[in-house]
C-alpha positions as CSV (number, residue, x, y, z in Angstrom):
1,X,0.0,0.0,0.0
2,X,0.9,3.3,-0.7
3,X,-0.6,4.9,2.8
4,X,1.0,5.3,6.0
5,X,2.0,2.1,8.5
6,X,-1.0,3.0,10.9
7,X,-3.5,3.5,8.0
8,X,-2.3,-0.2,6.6
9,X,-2.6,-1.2,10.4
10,X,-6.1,-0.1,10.9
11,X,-6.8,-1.5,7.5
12,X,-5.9,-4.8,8.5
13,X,-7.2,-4.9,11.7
14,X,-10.8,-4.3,10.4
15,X,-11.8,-6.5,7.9
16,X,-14.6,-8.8,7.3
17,X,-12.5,-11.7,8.1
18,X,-11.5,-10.0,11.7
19,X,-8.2,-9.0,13.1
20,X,-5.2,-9.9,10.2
21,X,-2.8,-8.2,11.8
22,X,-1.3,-11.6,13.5
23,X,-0.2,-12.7,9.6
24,X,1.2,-9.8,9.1
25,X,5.2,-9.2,10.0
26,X,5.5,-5.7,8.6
27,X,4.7,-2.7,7.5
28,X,6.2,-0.8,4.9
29,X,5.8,2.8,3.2
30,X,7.3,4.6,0.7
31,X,9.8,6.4,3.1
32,X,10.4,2.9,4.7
33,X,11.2,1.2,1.3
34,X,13.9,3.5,0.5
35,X,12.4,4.0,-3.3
36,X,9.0,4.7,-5.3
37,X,7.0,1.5,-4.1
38,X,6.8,1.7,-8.2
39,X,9.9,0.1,-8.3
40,X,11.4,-3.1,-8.3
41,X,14.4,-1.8,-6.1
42,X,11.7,-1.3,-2.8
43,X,10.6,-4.4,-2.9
44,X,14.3,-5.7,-2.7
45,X,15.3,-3.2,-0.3
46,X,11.9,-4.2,1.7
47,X,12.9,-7.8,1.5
48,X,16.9,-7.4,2.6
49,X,15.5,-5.5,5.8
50,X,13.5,-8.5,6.5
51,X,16.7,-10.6,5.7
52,X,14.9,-12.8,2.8
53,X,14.9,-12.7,-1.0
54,X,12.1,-11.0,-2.4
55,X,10.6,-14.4,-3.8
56,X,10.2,-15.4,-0.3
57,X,7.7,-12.3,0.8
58,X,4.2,-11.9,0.4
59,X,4.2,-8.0,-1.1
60,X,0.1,-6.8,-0.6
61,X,-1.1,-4.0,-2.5
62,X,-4.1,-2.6,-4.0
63,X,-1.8,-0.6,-6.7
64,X,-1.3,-2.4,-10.1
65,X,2.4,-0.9,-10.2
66,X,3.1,-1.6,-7.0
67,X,2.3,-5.5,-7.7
68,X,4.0,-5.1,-10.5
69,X,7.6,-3.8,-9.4
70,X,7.2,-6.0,-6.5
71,X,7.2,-9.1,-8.9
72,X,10.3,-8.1,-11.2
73,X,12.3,-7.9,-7.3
């Protein structure tokens, strides 16, 4: 997502589905990634924080170009 960690928080907390937050390890934005979420380079720089690959991660967004940088990482 391309909103702020407590609006991604609050997001997740209150879905239909109830509290998600427990699935969730982290919460990234685009000061946090280091690089336009656009990007493919966030998504690696996201992932080497975490200290996995990219391949490893589940990236959620509801931005088409965010999905799609975060699949060419």
């Amino acid at each position: 997502s391309s909103g702020s960690r407590e609006a991604q928080r609050l997001i997740f907390k209150y879905t239909h589905y109830g509290d998600l937050t427990r699935y969730l390890s982290a919460y990234f934005d685009p000061k946090s990634a280091q690089a336009s979420k656009q990007e493919a380079k966030a998504y690696s720089e996201i992932a080497l924080s975490m200290g996995i690959e990219p391949q490893e991660g589940l990236f959620c967004t509801d931005v088409l170009g965010e999905a799609q940088a975060a699949s060419k990482a």
